[in-house]
N, C-alpha and C positions, 0 to 999 in steps of 0.2 A: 273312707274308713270311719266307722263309727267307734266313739270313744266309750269305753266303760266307767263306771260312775267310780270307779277307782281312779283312772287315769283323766278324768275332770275333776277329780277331787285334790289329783296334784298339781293337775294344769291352773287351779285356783289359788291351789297356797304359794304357788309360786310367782301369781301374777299378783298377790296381796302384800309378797315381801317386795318386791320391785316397788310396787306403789309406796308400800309405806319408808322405805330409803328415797323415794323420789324426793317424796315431801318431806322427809328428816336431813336432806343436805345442808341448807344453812343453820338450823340446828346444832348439826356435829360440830360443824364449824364453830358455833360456838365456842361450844364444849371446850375444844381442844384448845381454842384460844386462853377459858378460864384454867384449865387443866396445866396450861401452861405459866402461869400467874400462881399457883395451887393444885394440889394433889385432893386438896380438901375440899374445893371449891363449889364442886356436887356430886351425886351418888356416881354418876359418871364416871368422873375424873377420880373419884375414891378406887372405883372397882376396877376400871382402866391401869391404873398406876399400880396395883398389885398382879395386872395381870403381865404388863408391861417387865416388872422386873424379870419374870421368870421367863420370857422372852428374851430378855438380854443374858441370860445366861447359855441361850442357845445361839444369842451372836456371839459369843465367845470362842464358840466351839470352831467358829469358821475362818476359813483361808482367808485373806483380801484376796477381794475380786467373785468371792461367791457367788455364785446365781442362788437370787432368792423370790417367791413369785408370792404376791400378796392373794390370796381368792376372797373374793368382796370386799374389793381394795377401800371401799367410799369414799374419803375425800383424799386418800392418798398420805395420811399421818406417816405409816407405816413403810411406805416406797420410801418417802424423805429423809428418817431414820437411819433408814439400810445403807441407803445412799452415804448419807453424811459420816457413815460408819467407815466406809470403802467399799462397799458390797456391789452388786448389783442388783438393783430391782424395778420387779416388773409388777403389772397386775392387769386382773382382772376386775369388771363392776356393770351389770347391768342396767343399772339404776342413770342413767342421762347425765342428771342435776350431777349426783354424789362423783361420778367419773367426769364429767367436764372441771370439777375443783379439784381433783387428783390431778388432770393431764396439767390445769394454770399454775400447780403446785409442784409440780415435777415435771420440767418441761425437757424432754428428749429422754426419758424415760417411756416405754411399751406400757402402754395401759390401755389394754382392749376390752371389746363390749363383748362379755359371756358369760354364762353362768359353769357354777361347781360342777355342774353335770357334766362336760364337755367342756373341756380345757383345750384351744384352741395352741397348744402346744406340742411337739414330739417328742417321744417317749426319755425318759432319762435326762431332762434337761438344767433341772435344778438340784442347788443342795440343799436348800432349804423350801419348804411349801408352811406360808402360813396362814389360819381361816381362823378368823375370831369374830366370835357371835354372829358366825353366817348361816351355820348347819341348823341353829336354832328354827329358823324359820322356817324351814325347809317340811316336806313329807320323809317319814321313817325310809322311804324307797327310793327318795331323792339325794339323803346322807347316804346311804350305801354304795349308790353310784358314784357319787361326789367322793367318799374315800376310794374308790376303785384308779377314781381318775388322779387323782394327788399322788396316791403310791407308782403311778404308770409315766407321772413325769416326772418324778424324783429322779435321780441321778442312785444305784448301788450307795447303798450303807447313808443315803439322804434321810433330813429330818421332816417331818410334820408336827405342827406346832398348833395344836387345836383345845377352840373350849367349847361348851357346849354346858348347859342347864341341868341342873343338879334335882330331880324328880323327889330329893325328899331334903331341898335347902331349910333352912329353919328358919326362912324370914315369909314362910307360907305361901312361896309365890306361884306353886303347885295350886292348892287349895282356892287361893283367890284368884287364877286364870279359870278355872274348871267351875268355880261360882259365879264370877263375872260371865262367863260363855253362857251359863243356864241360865242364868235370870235375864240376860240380854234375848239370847235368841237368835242373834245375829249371825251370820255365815262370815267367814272369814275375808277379811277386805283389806286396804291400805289401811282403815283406823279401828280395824280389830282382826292384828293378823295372828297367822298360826305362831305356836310356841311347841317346839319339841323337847320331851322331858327327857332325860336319861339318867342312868345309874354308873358307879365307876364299872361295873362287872359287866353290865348291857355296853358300855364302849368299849371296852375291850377287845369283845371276841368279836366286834362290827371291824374294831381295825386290826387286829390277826387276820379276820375273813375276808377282808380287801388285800392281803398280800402283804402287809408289815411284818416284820420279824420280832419285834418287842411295843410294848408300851409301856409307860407308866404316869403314874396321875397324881395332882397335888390341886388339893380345893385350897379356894381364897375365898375371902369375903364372907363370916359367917353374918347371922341374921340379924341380929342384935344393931351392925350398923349400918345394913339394908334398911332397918327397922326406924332408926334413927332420921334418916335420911326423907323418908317419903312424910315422916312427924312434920317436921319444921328443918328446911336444911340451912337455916340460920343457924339455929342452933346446934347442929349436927357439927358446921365448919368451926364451934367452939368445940364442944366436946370430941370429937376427931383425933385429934391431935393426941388425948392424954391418954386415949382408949385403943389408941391403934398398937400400940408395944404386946395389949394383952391377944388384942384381935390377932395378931400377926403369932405371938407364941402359941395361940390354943390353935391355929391352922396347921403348925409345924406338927403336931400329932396324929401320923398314919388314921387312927380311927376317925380321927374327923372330918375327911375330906370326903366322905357321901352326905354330910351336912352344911356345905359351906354353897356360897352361891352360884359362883362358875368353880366348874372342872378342868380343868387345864391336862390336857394328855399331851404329853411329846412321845411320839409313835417313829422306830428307824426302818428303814426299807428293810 
């Protein structure tokens, strides 16, 4: 079967985000270690911890005992969480390195090798499905499928819990992906992989059109401390702190969440 330059154009980006979670596993690790020490402690753990609460608002919603199924689970943060909460959690991770420090981290927890596309699960299984900064990587054809497949294991009136890259965030990261791409020249790899942009209106009708009954969206992280962060994040973990009250109020305002860094959609079957 010979492949169309369409469909080696996904079989690339898809094999470029694998690589580059391969090689970003002890990395996360990191992260979450300082993350855990500080909210402030890097852009990371900054943008993580805003994304994190409004995930916890969605654990609230839940029964103990929920089935909850992480999709590109990496080092397994988010199983641990669920777990420690009373839930149940499972995952998915392609990635070797990032799912071998998920399974040492949750051990008798289900954490298998697959990707979004093909969710090695049956239909209606869970009450919660959550993908944070997985879709991003992904081709526009690979999230389509990937929503098809989360809404097909959901469990009736289940949540999805997803962020995904804000195409006109205000810390330019639109702009300087698409200048860095052209002045490189480079094809997509582990250490120049794909980035998919979107809009609140462009996620929307992708997850209506996979079979959800509602959405709704709320941006975090506007640019100013994306901005900050990539300056000097020494200086970032001072100023952080006295900037974040304003950061957090001016995200709180509907019009501003097609400017803020991640999109955060919780989507019900």
């Amino acid at each position: 079967m010979t492949l169309t330059s369409d469909d080696q154009e996904q079989a690339a980006i898809r094999a470029s985000a694998i690589e580059r979670h391969e090689a970003d596993a002890d990395r996360f690790v990191r992260w979450y270690d300082e993350m855990a020490r500080s909210r402030f402690a890097n852009a990371f753990a900054y943008g993580r911890a805003k994304i994190d609460r409004l995930l916890d608002e969605c654990f609230k919603t839940l029964h103990p005992g929920a089935r909850i199924l992480d999709v590109g689970c990496g080092t397994g943060e988010y199983i641990q969480r669920a777990n420690e909460l009373g839930f149940s959690a499972s995952g998915i991770e392609p990635a070797e390195a990032m799912r071998k420090a998920a399974i040492e981290k949750n051990p008798g927890s289900t954490i298998l090798d697959g990707v979004a596309t093909k969710l090695p699960f049956p239909d209606g299984t869970f009450d919660l499905v959550i993908c944070i900064e997985v879709l991003r990587y992904l081709h526009s054809a690979d999230n389509r499928q990937a929503l098809r497949e989360m809404c097909r294991v959901l469990k009736p009136k289940g949540t999805m819990f997803l962020t995904m890259v804000n195409r006109y965030a205000l810390d330019g990261f639109y702009l300087n992906y698409h200048a860095r791409k052209l002045l490189s020249g480079k094809r997509v790899s582990g250490d120049a992989p794909h980035c998919e942009f979107t809009t609140p209106a462009e996620i929307d009708r992708e997850v209506l059109a996979a079979g959800f009954s509602t959405a709704a969206h709320r941006g975090v992280l506007l640019g100013p401390m994306r901005i900050l962060y990539k300056l000097s994040t020494r200086a970032a973990r001072k100023i952080a702190p006295v900037l974040e009250p304003f950061d957090d109020a001016i995200c709180s305002i509907r019009g501003t969440q097609a400017f803020a860094g991640h999109l955060v959609t919780v989507a019900k079957r």
